[in-house]
SERO-553620 format. One record per residue (C-alpha): residue number from 1; x, y, z; residue in one letter. Coordinates in steps of 0.25 Angstrom, whole numbers, plus 5000, padded with zeros to 4 digits. Layout:
<bamars>
  pos     X     Y     Z  code
  NUM     X     Y     Z     A
...
</bamars>
This chain:
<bamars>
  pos     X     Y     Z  code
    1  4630  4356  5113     X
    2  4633  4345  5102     X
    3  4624  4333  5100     X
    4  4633  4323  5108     X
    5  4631  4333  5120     X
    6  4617  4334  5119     X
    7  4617  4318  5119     X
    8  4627  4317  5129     X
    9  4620  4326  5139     X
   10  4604  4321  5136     X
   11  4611  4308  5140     X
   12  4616  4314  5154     X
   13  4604  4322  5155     X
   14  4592  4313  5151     X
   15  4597  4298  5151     X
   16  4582  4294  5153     X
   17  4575  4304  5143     X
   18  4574  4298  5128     X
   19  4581  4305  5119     X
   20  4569  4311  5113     X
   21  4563  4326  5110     X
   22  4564  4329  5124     X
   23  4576  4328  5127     X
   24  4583  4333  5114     X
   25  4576  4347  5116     X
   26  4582  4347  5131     X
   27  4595  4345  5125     X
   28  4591  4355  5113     X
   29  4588  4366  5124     X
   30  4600  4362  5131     X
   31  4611  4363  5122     X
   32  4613  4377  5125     X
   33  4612  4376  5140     X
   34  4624  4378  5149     X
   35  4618  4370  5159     X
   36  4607  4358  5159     X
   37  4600  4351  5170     X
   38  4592  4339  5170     X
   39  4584  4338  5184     X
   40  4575  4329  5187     X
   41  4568  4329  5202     X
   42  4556  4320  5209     X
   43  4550  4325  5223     X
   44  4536  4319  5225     X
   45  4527  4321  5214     X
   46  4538  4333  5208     X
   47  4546  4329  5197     X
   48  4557  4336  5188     X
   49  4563  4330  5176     X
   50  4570  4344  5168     X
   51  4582  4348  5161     X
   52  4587  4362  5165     X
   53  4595  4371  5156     X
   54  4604  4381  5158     X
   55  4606  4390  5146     X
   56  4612  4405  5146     X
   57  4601  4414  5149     X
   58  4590  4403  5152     X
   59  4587  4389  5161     X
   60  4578  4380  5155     X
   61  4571  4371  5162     X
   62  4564  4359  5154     X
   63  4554  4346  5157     X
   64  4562  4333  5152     X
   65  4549  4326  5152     X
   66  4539  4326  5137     X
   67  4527  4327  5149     X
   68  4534  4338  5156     X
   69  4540  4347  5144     X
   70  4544  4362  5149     X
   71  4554  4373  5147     X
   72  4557  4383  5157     X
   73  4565  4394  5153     X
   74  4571  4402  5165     X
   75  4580  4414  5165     X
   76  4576  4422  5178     X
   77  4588  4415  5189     X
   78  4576  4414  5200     X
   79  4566  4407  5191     X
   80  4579  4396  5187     X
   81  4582  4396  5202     X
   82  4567  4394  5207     X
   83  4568  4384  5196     X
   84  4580  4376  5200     X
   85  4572  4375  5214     X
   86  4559  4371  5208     X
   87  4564  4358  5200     X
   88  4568  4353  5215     X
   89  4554  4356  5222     X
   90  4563  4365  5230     X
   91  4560  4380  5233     X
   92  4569  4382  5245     X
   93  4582  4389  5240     X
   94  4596  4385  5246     X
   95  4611  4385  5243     X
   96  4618  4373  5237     X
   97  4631  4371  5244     X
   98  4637  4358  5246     X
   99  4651  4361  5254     X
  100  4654  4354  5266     X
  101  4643  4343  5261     X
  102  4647  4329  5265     X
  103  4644  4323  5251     X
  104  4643  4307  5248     X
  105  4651  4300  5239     X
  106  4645  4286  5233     X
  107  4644  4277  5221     X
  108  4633  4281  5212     X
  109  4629  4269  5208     X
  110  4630  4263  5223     X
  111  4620  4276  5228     X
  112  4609  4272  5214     X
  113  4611  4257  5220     X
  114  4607  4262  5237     X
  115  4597  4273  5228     X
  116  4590  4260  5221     X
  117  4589  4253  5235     X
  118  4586  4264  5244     X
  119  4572  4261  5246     X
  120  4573  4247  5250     X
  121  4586  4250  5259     X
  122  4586  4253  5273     X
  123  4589  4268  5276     X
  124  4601  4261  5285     X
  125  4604  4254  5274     X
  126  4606  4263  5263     X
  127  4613  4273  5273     X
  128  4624  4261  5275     X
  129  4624  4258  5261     X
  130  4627  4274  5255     X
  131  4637  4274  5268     X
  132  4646  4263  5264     X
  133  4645  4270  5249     X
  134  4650  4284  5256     X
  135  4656  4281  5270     X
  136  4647  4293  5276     X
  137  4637  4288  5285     X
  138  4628  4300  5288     X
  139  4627  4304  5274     X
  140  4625  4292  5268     X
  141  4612  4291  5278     X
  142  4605  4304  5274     X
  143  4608  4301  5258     X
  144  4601  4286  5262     X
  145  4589  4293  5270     X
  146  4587  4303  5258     X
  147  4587  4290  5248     X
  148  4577  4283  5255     X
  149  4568  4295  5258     X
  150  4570  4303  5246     X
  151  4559  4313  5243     X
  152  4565  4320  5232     X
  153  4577  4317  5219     X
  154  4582  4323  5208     X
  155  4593  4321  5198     X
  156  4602  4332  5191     X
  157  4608  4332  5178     X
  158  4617  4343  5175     X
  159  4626  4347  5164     X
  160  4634  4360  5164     X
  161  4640  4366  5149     X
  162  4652  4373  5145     X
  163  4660  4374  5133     X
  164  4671  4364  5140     X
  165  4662  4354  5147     X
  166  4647  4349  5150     X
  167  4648  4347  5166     X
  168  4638  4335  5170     X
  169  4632  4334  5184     X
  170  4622  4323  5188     X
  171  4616  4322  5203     X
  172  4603  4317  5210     X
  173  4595  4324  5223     X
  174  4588  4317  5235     X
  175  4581  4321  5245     X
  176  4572  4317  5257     X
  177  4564  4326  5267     X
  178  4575  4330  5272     X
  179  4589  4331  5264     X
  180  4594  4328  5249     X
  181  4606  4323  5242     X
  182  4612  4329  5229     X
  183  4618  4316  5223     X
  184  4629  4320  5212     X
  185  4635  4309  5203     X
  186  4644  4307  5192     X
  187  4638  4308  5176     X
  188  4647  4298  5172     X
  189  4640  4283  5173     X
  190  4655  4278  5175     X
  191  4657  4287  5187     X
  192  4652  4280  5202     X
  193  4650  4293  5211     X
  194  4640  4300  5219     X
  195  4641  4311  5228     X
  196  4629  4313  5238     X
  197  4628  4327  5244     X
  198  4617  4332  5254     X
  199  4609  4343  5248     X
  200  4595  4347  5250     X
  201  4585  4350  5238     X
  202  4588  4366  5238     X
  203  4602  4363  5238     X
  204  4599  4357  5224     X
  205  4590  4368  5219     X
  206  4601  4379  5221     X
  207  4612  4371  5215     X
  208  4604  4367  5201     X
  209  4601  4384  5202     X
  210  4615  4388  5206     X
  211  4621  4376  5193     X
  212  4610  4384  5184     X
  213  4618  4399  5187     X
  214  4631  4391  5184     X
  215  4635  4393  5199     X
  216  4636  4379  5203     X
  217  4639  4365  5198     X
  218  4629  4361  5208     X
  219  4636  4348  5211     X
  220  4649  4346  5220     X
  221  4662  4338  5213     X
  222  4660  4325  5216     X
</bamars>
C-alpha cells in the first residue's frame, strides 16, 4: 500500500480521527491486510469503536481510541468468529441470507434528514414520510418504529484488497427490542442511495465472520 492509499483509505476509514500517532500505526499494521474493518457499535452502556484486520495467517483486532488502546491477535477461526459475535453484544449464532428479503430503496440524504427528526416526529408521521420515500408501506412502518425505538446502532466500514481493486463498503445497523435494519449505502459523497434491508443482530454477526474467511461481500448489490 502506497502513501496516497494509506491516505485515501484513513479518509474512508477515520473521517473524524485526527490524523495523529494513532491512526498512522492502524494504517501501518494495515498495509499488509487483505481486508480491514472499522466497526463501531453503541448498546446501552456498551460501546465499540475498532479497526479489524484481516491479514494472511492472522485477524487483528485494535482499540481506535488513545484511552482504549489494544491489540488482539487471533488465528484460531472459533476465537475470530466468537469475536465477530462479541463486538455486537451478540452470542446467539445464525445464518446470514438475504434472498427473497423485500429491501427498501431511498435517498440517503432524505433518510439522515427523517434520522435527525425522528425523535420529535410522530411514529405515523415518519412511517408516511419514509413511505412516500419508498412506496412500500408496511416496510416503511417497522423501519420508522425501529428509528424511534432504537436500542442499539453500529456502523461498518469495510474495505476489501486485491492486486486490481480496493472494494469499499459502508452500512449502518438498527435495532429495537424486537427487529434491526442493515442500512447499506454508497462511498461516494456524490451518490444519493440507500438501501434498507431487515436483518436481525446475529444476521450481522455471521456475515462480518463469513466477509473475514473471504466467503461473503456481506453486503447485497445495491
Amino acid at each position: 500500500m502506497n502513501k496516497k492509499d494509506k491516505v485515501y483509505l484513513a479518509n474512508f476509514l477515520f473521517p473524524d480521527k485526527p490524523a495523529g500517532k494513532e491512526i498512522s500505526d492502524l494504517m501501518q499494521m494495515a498495509a499488509s491486510a487483505d481486508r480491514i474493518c472499522r466497526l463501531k457499535y453503541c448498546e446501552g452502556e456498551q460501546v465499540q469503536d475498532i479497526c479489524l484486520q484481516v491479514h494472511k495467517d492472522v485477524t487483528l483486532i485494535a482499540g481506535i481510541e488513545p484511552s482504549d488502546s489494544f491489540v488482539y491477535r487471533l488465528s484460531d477461526p472459533q476465537k475470530v468468529q466468537r469475536a465477530c459475535y462479541y463486538l455486537f453484544n451478540c452470542f446467539e449464532p445464525a445464518e446470514f441470507t438475504v434472498e427473497d428479503v423485500p429491501c427498501l430503496h431511498l435517498s440517503r440524504r432524505r433518510y439522515e434528514e427523517l434520522k435527525e427528526s425522528a425523535a420529535t416526529y410522530s411514529l405515523c408521521f415518519l412511517a408516511e414520510c419514509l413511505t412516500a420515500e419508498t412506496g412500500d408501506l408496511l416496510q416503511s412502518a417497522q423501519l420508522a418504529k425501529v428509528m424511534k425505538n432504537k436500542t442499539a446502532e453500529g456502523e461498518l466500514k469495510l474495505c476489501s484488497r486485491s492486486k486490481e481493486e480496493c472494494k469499499l463498503q459502508h452500512a449502518f445497523f438498527i435495532e429495537d427490542t424486537s427487529s434491526g435494519w442493515l442500512l447499506r449505502m454508497s462511498c461516494e459523497a456524490a451518490e444519493d442511495w440507500m438501501v434498507a434491508i431487515p436483518v436481525t443482530k446475529a444476521q450481522i454477526c455471521s456475515a462480518l465472520y463469513e466477509w473475514v474467511l473471504q466467503t461473503s461481500p456481506v453486503f447485497t448489490p445495491e
